[in-house]
C-alpha positions in Angstrom: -89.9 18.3 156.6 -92.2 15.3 156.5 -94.9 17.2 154.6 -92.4 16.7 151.8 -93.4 13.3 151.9 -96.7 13.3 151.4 -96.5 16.9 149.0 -93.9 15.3 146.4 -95.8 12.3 145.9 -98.5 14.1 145.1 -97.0 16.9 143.1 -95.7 13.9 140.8 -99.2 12.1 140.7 -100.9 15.7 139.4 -98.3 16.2 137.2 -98.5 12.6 135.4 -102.4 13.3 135.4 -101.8 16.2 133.5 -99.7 14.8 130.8 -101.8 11.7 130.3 -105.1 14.3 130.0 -102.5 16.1 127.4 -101.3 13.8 125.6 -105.3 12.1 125.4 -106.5 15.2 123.9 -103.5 15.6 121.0 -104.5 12.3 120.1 -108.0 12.5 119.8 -107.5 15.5 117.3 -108.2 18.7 119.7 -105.6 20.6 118.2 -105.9 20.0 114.8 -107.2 23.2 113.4 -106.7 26.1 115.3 -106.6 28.4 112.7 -109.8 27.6 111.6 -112.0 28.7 114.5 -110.0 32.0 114.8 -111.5 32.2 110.6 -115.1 30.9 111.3 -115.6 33.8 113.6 -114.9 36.3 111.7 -116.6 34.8 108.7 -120.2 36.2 107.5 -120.8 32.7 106.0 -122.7 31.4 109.2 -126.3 32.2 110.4 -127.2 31.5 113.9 -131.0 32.6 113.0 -131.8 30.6 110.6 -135.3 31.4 108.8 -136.1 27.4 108.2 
């Protein structure tokens, strides 16, 4: 039972690391798009051998 000691801490500490590396990356604009990847891929428009 006093490995719960040191394991909750801990648990708590990832787990607030984890929302703070969230909550950074919807704020810097990660997830803005993410329909527009899924379209670029499938799009004929880019060429990665370009003859320049």
């Amino acid at each position: 039972m006093q490995i719960l000691a040191y394991l909750i801490p801990i648990s708590l500490f990832l787990g607030g690391l984890g929302l703070v590396a969230f909550i950074f990356t919807v704020r810097s604009g990660q997830y803005d798009d993410p329909e527009g990847d899924s379209r670029r891929i499938l799009s004929d428009d880019f060429d990665d051998n370009p003859k320049g």
